[in-house]
C-alpha positions as a Markdown table, in Angstrom:
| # | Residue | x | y | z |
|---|---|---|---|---|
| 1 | Unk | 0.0 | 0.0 | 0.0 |
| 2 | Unk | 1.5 | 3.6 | -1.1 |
| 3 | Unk | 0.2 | 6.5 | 1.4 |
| 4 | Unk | 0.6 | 10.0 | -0.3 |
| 5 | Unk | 1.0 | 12.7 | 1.7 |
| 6 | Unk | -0.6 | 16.0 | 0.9 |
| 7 | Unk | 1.6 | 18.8 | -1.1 |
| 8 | Unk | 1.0 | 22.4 | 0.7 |
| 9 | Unk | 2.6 | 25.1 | -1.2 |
| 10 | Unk | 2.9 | 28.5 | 0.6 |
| 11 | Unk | 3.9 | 30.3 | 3.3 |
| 12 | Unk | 3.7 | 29.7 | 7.1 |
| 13 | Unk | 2.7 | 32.6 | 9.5 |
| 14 | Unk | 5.8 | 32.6 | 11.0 |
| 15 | Unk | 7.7 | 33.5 | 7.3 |
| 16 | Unk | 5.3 | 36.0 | 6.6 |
| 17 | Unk | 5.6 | 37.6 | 10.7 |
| 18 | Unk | 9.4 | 37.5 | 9.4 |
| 19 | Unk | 9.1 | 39.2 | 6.3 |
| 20 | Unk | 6.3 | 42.2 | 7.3 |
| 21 | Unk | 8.9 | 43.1 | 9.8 |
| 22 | Unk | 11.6 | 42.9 | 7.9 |
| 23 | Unk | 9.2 | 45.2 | 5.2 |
| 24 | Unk | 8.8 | 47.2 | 8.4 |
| 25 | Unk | 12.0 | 48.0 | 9.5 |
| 26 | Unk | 13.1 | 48.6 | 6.1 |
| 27 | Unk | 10.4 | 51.4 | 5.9 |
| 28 | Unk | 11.2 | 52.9 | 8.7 |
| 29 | Unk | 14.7 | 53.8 | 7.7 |
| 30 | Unk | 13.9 | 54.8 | 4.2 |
| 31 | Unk | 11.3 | 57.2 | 5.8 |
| 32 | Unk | 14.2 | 58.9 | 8.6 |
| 33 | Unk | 16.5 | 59.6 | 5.5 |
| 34 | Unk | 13.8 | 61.2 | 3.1 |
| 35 | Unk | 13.0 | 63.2 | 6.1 |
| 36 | Unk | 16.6 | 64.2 | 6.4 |
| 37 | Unk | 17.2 | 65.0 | 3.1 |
| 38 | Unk | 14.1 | 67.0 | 2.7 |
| 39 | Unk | 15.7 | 69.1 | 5.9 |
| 40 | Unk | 18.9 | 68.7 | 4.3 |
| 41 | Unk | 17.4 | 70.3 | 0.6 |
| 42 | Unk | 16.1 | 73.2 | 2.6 |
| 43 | Unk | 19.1 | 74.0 | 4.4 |
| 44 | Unk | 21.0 | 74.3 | 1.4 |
| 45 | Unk | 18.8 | 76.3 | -0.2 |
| 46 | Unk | 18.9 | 78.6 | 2.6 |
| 47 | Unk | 22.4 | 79.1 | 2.4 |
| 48 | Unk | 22.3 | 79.5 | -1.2 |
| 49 | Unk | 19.8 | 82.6 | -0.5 |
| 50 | Unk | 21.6 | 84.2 | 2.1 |
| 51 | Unk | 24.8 | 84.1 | -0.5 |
| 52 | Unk | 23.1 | 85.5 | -3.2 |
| 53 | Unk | 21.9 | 88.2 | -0.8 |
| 54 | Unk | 25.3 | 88.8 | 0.2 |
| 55 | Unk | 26.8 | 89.7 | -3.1 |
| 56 | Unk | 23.9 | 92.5 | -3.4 |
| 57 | Unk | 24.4 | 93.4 | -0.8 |
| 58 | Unk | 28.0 | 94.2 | -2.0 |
| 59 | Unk | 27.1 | 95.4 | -5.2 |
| 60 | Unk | 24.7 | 97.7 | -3.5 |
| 61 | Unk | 27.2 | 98.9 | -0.9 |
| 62 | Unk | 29.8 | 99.1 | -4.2 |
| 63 | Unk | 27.3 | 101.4 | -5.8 |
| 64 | Unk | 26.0 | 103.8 | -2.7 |
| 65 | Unk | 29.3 | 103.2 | -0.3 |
| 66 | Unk | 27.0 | 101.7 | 2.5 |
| 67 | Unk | 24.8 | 98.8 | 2.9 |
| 68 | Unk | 20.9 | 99.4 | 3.2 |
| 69 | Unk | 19.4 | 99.9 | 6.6 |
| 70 | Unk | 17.8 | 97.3 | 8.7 |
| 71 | Unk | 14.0 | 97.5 | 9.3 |
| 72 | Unk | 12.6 | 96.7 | 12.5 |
| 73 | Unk | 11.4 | 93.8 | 11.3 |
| 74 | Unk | 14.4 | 92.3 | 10.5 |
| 75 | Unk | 14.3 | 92.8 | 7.1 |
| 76 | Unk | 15.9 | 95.5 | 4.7 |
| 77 | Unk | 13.9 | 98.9 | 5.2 |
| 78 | Unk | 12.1 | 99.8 | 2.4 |
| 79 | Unk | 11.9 | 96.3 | 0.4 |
| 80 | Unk | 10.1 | 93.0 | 1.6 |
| 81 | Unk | 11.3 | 89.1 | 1.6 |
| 82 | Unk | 9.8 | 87.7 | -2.0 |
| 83 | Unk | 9.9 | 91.3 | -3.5 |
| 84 | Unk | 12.4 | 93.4 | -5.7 |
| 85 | Unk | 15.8 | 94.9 | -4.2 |
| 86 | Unk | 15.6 | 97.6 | -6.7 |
| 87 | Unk | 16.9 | 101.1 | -5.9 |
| 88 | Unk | 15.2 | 104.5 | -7.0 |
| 89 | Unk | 16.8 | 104.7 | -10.2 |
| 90 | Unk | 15.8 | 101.3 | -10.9 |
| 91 | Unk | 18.9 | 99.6 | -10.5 |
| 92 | Unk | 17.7 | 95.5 | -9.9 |
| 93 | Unk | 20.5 | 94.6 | -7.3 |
| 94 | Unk | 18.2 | 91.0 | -6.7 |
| 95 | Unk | 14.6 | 90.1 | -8.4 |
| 96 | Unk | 13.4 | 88.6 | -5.3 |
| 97 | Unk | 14.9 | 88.9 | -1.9 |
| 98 | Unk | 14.8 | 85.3 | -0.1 |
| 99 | Unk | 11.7 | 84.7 | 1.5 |
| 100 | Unk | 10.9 | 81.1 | 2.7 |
| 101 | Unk | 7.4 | 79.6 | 1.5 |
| 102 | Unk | 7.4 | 76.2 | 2.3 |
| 103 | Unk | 8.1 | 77.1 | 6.1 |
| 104 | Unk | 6.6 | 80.7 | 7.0 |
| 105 | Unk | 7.5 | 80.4 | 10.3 |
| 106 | Unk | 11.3 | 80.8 | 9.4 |
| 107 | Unk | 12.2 | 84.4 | 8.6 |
| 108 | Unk | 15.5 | 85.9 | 8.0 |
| 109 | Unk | 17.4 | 88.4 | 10.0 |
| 110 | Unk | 19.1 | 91.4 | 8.7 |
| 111 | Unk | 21.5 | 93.8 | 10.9 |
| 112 | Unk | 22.9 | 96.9 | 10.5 |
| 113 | Unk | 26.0 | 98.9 | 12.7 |
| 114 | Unk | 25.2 | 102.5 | 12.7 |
| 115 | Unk | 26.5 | 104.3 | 9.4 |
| 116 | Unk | 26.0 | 100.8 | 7.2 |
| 117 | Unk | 29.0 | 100.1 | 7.1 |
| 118 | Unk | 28.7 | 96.6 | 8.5 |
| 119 | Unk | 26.0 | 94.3 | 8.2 |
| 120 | Unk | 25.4 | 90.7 | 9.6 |
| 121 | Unk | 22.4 | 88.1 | 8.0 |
| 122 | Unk | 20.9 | 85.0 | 10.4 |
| 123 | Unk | 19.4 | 82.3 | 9.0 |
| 124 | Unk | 17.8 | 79.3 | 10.9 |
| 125 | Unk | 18.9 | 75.8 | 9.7 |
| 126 | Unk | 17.1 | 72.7 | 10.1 |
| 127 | Unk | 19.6 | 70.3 | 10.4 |
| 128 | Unk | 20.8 | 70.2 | 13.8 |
| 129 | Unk | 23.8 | 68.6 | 12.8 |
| 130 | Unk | 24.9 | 70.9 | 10.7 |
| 131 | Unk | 28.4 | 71.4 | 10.8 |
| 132 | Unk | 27.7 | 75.6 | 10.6 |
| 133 | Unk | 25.4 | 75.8 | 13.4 |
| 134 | Unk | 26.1 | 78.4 | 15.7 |
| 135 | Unk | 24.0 | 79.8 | 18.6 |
| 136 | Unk | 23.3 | 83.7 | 18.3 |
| 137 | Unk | 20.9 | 83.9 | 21.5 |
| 138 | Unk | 18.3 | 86.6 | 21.3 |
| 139 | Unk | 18.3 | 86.3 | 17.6 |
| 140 | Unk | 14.7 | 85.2 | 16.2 |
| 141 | Unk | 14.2 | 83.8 | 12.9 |
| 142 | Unk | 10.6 | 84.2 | 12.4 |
| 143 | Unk | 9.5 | 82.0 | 15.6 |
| 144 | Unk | 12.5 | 80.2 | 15.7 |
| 145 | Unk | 16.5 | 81.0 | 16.7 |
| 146 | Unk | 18.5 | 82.2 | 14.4 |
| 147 | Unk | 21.5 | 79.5 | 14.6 |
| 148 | Unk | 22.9 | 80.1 | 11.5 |
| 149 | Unk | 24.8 | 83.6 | 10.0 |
| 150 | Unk | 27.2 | 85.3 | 7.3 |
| 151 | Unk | 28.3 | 88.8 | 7.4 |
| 152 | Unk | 29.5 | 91.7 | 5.7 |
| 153 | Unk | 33.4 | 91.0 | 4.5 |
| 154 | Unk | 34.7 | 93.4 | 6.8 |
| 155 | Unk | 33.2 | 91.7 | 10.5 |
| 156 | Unk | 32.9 | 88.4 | 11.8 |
| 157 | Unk | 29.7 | 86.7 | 13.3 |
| 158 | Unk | 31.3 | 86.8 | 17.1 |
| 159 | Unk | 30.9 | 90.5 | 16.6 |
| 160 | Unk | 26.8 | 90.4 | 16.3 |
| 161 | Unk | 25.4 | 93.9 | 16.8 |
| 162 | Unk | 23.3 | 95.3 | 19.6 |
């Protein structure tokens, strides 16, 4: 007499337990990189702003002899972040000043010394492991700390205004 024994093709529960955590895991550090990167893209882009904004600000100071005054609101007086730096003879030193839409609550910071001769410019970076993170207490970025800065050619960030 011949006894057959039944064929089962497929999976167990405790393979597929395996493999949906395996699948799990495996998402779950995809997700933490994207996330970085995307904090990573905006950082960048940051920076990039703020050193476009530096060299009008040196052509400007190159054309008038000293940098444009600081509004109380931290911006330049007279112009807005996302508008024209235009002067009034129409001279387009930027065609739109850095403003950030994809997180209003971060702003940029603009300083002045007295005679505008000197000018500092804070940012706030994302990336807290950025390797140019600095702390400039008292500084707000929109809602947040300014921990990020570049300055006129002539002054270092340790010497931040008043």
């Amino acid at each position: 007499m011949i006894v057959r024994r039944a064929h089962h093709t497929g999976f167990t529960l405790i393979e597929m337990m395996i493999v949906i955590v395996i699948i799990g895991i495996l998402s779950t550090i995809i997700a933490g990189n994207f996330t970085t990167a995307k904090l990573k893209a905006r950082d960048a882009q940051r920076k990039n702003d703020m050193a476009q904004l530096q060299r009008a600000l040196e052509t400007y100071y190159n054309d008038k002899g000293t940098y444009p005054p600081a509004a109380a609101d931290g911006g330049l007086q007279g112009y807005t972040w996302g508008g024209v730096f235009a002067d009034a003879n129409n001279t387009v030193y930027m065609n739109q000043l850095p403003s950030d839409d994809k997180q209003p609550t971060i702003q940029f910071l603009y300083e002045t010394n007295t005679g505008s001769k000197k000018y500092h410019l804070f940012g706030y970076l994302e990336n807290t492991r950025d390797e140019h993170i600095a702390s400039y207490l008292g500084k707000l970025c929109g809602t947040k700390t300014c921990n990020y800065g570049v300055g006129s050619p002539n002054t270092t960030m340790t010497e931040v205004f008043q």
